[in-house]
BALOBA-1460 file (C-alpha; in Angstrom, 3 decimals):
// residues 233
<rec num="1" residu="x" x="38.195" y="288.517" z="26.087"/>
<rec num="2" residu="x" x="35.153" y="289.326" z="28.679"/>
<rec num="3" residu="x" x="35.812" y="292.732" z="27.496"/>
<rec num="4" residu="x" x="35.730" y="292.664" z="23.887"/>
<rec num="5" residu="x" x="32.465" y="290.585" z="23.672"/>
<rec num="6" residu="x" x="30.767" y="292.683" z="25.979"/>
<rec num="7" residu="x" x="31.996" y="295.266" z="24.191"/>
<rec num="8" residu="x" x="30.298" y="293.696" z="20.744"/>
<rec num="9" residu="x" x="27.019" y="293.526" z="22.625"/>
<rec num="10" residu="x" x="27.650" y="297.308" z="24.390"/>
<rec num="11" residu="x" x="28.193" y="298.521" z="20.488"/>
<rec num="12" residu="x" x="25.229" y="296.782" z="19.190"/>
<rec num="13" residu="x" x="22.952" y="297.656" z="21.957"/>
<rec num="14" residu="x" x="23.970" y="301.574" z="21.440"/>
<rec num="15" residu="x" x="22.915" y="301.449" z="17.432"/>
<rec num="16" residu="x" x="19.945" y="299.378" z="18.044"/>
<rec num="17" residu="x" x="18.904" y="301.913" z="20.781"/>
<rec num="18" residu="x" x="19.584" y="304.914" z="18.258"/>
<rec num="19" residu="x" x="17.079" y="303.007" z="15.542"/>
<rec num="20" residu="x" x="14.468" y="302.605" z="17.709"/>
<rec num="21" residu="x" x="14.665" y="306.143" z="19.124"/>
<rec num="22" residu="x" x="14.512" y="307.441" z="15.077"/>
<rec num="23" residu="x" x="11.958" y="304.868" z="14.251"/>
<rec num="24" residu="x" x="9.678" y="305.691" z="16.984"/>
<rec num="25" residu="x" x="10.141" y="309.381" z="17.663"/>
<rec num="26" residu="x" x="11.129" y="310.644" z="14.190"/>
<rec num="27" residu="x" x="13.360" y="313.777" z="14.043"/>
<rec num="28" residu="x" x="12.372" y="314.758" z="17.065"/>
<rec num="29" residu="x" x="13.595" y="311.828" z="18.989"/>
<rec num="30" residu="x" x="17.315" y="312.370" z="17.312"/>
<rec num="31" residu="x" x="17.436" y="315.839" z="19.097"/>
<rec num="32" residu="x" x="16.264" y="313.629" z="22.177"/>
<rec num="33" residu="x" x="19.201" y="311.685" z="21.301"/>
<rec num="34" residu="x" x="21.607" y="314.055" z="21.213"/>
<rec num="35" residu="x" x="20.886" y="315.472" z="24.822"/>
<rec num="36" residu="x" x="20.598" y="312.200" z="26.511"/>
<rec num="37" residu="x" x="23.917" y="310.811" z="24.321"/>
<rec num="38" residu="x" x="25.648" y="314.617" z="25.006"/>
<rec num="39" residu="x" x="25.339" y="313.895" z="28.734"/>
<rec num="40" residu="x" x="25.890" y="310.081" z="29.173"/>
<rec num="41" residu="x" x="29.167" y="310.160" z="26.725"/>
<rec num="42" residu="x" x="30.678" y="312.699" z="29.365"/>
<rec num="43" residu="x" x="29.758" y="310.137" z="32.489"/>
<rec num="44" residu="x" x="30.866" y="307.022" z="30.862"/>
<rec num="45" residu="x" x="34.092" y="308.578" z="29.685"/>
<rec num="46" residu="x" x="35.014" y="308.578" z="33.652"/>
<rec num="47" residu="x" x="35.673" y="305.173" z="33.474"/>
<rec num="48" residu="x" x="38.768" y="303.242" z="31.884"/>
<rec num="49" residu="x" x="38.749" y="299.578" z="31.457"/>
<rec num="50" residu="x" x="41.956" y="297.592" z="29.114"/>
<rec num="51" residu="x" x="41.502" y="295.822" z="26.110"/>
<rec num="52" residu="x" x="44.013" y="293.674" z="24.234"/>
<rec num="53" residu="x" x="46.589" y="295.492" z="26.718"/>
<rec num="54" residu="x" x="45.537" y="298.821" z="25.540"/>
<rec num="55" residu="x" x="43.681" y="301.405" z="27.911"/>
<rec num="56" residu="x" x="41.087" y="303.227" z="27.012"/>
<rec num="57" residu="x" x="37.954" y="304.869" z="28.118"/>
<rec num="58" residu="x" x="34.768" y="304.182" z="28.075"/>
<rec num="59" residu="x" x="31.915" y="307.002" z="25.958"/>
<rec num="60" residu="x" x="33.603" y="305.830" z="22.646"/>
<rec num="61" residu="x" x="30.596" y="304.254" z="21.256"/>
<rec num="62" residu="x" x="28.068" y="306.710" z="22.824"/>
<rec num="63" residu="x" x="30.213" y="309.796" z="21.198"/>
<rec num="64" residu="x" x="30.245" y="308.358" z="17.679"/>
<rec num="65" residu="x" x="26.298" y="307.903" z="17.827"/>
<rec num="66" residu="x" x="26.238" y="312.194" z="17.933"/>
<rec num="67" residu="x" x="28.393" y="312.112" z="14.567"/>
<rec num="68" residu="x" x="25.861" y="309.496" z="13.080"/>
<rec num="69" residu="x" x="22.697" y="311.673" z="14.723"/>
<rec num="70" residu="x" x="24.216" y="314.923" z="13.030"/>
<rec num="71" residu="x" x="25.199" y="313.170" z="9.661"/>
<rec num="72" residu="x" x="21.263" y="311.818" z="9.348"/>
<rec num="73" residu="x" x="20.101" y="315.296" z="10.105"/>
<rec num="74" residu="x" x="22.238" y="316.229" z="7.508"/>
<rec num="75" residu="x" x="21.329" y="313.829" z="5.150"/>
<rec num="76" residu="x" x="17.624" y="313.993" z="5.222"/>
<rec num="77" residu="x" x="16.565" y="317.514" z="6.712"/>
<rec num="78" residu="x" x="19.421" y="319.579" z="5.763"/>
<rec num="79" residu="x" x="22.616" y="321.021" z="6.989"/>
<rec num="80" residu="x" x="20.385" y="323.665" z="9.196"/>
<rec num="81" residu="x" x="18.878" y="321.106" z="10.832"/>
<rec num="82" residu="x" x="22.230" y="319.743" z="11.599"/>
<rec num="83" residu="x" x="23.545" y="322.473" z="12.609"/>
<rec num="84" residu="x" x="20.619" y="323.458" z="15.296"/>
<rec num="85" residu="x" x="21.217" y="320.183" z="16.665"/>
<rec num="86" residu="x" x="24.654" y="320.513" z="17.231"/>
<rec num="87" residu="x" x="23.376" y="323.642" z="19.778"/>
<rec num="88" residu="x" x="21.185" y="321.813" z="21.410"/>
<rec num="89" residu="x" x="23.581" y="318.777" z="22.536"/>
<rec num="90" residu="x" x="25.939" y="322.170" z="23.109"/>
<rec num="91" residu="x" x="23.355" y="323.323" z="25.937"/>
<rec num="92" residu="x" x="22.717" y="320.003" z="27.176"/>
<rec num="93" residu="x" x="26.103" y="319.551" z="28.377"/>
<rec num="94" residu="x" x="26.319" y="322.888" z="30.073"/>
<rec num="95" residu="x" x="23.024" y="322.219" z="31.799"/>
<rec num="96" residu="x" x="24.117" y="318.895" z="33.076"/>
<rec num="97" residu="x" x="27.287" y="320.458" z="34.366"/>
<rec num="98" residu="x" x="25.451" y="323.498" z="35.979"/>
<rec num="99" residu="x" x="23.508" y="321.628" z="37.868"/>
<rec num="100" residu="x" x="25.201" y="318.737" z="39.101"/>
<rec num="101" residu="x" x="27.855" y="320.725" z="40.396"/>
<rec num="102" residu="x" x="25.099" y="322.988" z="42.543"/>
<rec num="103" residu="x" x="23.694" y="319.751" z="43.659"/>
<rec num="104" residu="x" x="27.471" y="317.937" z="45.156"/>
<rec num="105" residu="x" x="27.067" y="321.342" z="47.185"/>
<rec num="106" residu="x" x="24.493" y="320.691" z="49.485"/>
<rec num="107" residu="x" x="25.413" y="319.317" z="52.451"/>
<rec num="108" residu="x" x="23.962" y="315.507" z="52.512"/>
<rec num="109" residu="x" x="22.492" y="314.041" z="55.615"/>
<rec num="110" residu="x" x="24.657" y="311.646" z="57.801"/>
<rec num="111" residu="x" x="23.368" y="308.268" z="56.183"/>
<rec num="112" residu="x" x="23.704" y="309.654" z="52.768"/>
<rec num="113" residu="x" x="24.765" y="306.882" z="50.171"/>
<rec num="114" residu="x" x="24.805" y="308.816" z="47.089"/>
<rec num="115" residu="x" x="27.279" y="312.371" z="47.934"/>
<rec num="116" residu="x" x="30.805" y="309.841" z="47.580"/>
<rec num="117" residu="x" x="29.728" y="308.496" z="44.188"/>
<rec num="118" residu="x" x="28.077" y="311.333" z="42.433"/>
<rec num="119" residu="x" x="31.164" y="312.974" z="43.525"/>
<rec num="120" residu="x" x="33.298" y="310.473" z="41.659"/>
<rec num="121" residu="x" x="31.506" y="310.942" z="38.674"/>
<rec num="122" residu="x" x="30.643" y="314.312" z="38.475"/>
<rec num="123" residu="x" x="33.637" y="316.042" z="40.568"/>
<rec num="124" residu="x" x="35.633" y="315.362" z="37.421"/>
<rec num="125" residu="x" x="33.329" y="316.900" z="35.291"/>
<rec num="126" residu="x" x="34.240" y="320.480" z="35.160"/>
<rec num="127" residu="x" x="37.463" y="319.738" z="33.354"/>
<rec num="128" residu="x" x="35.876" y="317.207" z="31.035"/>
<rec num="129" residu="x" x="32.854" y="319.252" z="30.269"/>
<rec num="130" residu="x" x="35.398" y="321.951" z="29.468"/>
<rec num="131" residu="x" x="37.518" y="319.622" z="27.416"/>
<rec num="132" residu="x" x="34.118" y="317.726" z="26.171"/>
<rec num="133" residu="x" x="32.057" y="321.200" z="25.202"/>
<rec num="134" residu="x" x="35.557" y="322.416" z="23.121"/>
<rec num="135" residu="x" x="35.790" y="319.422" z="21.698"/>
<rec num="136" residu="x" x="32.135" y="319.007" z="20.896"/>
<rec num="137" residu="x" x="31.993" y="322.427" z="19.354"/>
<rec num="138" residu="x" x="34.658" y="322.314" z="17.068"/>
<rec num="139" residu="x" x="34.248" y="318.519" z="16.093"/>
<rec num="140" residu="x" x="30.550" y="319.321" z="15.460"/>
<rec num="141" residu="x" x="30.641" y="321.950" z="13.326"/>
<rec num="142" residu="x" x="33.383" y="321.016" z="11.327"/>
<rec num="143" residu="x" x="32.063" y="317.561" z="10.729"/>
<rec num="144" residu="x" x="28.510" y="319.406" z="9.873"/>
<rec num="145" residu="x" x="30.433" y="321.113" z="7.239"/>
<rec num="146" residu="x" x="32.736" y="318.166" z="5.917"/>
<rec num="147" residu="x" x="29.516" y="316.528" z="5.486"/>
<rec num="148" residu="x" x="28.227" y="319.154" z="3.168"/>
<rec num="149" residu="x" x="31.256" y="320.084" z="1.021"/>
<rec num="150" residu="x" x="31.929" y="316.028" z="0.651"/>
<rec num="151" residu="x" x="28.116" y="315.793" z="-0.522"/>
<rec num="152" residu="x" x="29.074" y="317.951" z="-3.368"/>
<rec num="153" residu="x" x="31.314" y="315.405" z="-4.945"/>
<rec num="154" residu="x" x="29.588" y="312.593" z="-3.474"/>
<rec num="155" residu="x" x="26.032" y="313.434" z="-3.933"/>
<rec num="156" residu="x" x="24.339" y="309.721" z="-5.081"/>
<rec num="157" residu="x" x="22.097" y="307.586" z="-1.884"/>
<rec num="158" residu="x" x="24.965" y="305.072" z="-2.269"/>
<rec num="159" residu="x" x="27.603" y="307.498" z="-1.258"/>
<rec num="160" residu="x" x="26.420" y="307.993" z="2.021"/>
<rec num="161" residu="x" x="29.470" y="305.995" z="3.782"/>
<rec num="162" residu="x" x="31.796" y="308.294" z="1.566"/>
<rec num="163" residu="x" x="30.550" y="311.229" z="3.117"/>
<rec num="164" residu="x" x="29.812" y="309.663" z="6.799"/>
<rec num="165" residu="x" x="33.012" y="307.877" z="7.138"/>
<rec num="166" residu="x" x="35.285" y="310.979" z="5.580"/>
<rec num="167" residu="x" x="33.993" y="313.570" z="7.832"/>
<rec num="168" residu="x" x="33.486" y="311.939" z="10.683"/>
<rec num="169" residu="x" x="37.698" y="310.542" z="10.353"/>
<rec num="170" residu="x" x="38.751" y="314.365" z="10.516"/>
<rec num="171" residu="x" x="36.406" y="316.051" z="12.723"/>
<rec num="172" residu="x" x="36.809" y="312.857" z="14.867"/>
<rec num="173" residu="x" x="40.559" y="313.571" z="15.240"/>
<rec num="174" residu="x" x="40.235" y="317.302" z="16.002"/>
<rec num="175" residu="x" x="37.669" y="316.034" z="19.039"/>
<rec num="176" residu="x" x="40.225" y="313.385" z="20.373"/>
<rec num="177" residu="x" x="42.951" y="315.771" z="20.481"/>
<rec num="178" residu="x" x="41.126" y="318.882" z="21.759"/>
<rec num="179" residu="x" x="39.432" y="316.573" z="24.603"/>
<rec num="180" residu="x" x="42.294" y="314.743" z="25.915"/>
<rec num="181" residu="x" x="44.673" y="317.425" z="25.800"/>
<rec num="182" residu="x" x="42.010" y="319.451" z="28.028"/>
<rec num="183" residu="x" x="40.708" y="316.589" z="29.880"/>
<rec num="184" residu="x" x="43.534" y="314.108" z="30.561"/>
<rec num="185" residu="x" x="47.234" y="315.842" z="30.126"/>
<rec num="186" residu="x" x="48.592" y="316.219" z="33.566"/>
<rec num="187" residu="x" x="46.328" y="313.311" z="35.376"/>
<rec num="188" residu="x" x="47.902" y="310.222" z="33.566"/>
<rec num="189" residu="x" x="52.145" y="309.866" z="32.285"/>
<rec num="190" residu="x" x="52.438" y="310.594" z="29.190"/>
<rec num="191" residu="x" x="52.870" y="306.773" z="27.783"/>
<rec num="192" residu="x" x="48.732" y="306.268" z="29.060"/>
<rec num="193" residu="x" x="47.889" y="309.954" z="27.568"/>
<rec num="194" residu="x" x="49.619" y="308.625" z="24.066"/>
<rec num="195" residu="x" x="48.005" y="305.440" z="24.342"/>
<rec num="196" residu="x" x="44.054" y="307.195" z="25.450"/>
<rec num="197" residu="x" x="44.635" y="309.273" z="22.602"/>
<rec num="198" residu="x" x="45.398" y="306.793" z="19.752"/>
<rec num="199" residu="x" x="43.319" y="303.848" z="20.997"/>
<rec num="200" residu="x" x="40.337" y="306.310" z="21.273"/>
<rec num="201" residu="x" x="40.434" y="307.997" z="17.657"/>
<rec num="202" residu="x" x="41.088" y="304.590" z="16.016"/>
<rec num="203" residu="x" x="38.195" y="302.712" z="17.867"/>
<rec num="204" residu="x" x="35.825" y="306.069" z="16.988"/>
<rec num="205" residu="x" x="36.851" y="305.609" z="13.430"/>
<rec num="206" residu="x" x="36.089" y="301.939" z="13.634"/>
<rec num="207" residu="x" x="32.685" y="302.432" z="15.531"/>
<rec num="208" residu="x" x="31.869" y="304.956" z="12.853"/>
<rec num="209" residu="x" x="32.170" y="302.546" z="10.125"/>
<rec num="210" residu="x" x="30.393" y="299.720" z="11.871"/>
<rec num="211" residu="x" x="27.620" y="302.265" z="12.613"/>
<rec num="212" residu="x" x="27.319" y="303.121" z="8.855"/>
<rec num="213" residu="x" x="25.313" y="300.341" z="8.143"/>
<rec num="214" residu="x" x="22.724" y="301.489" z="10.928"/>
<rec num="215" residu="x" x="22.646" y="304.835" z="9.520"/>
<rec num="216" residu="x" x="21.822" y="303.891" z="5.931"/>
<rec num="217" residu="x" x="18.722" y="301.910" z="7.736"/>
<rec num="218" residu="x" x="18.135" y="304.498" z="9.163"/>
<rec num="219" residu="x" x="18.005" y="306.710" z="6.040"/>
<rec num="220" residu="x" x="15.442" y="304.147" z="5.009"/>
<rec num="221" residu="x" x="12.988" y="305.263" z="7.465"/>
<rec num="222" residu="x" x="9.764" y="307.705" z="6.323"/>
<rec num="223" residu="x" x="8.591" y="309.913" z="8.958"/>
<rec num="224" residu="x" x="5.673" y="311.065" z="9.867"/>
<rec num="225" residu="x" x="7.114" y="314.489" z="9.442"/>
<rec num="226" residu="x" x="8.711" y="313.628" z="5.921"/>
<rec num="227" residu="x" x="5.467" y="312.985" z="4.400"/>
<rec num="228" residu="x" x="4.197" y="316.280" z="5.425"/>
<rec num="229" residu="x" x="7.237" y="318.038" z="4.195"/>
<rec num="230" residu="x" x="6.484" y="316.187" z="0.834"/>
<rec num="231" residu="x" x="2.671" y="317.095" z="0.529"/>
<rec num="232" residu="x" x="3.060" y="320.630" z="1.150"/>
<rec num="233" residu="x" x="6.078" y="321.357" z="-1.183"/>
């Protein structure tokens, strides 16, 4: 049970974060969102913890608050906006990776504390920033372009957890398979691969709908940069 209600407060604490970032920093901050969520989804999913028997990783709740970051884009600056965002998380990751795999190859000094640990973390990451950056890319896109096509039938303000929740449960499935086929087959048996797989595309999908209600408040927000869109149309 120590899991699941941290867990409640982990989940809460990621949304309330994301508000705050949008309410303070405006579009811009949800680009900053995307980079730091891009790189800190990929060093969380390291770890596994059980819950209710089931394993799983860690990332889930981090990963979900990109779909929600795209979807507002989407929703209030437009599908280009979206879509340029989607690059940018894109090049974040392959930054991160870049250079934290030039810095595990210096050579540290004797009494070095940090070389064993970043090595934990960031040794894996090759294979999960491949698996992470396919995943990422398709998942992205296609859920940038679920959004849009759903919008058509669901156009009204009060349809925005038609079109949130729809494309994020298919675009959400293509990014669990893609990333632990590339990430995880071969390094677990295949009972733990089944079980990473299901348990982490049915707690996205339930992450995404308890996020929904932070993205519609987050709809509500006026920025800065909204008004001046408005005055010079």
């Amino acid at each position: 049970m120590h899991n699941f209600g941290w867990g409640v407060l982990f989940v809460l604490m990621n949304f309330a974060f994301f508000l705050i970032c949008y309410r303070w920093f405006g579009k811009k901050g949800l680009y900053a969102w995307i980079g730091v969520a891009t790189v800190i989804a990929n060093i969380q999913v390291v770890k596994t913890i059980e819950m209710f028997g089931i394993v799983m990783t860690l990332g889930n709740t981090m990963y979900v608050s990109l779909y929600l970051t795209s979807d507002l884009l989407n929703e209030k600056y437009g599908r280009g906006e979206a879509k340029k965002a989607v690059w940018f998380g894109f090049f974040t990751l392959i930054m991160t990776t870049i250079l934290m795999q030039m810095a595990l190859v210096f050579t540290p000094q004797p009494g070095d504390l940090a070389q064993a640990s970043l090595e934990s973390i960031f040794g894996w990451m090759p294979r999960l920033a491949l698996g992470s950056l396919t995943a990422y890319f398709v998942s992205q896109f296609l859920d940038v372009r679920l959004f849009a096509w759903i919008r058509k039938f669901y156009p009204s303000r009060g349809q925005l957890w038609i079109r949130n929740n729809f494309s994020t449960l298919i675009s959400s499935f293509v990014d669990t398979l893609i990333f632990c086929t590339i990430a995880f087959a071969g390094q677990y048996s295949l009972q733990i691969w089944i079980e990473i797989l299901l348990t982490t595309y049915i707690i996205k999908f339930v992450l995404t709908a308890a996020g929904t209600p932070f993205l519609y408040i987050a709809r509500n927000f006026h920025q800065e940069e909204e008004r001046e869109e408005a005055q010079t149309r």
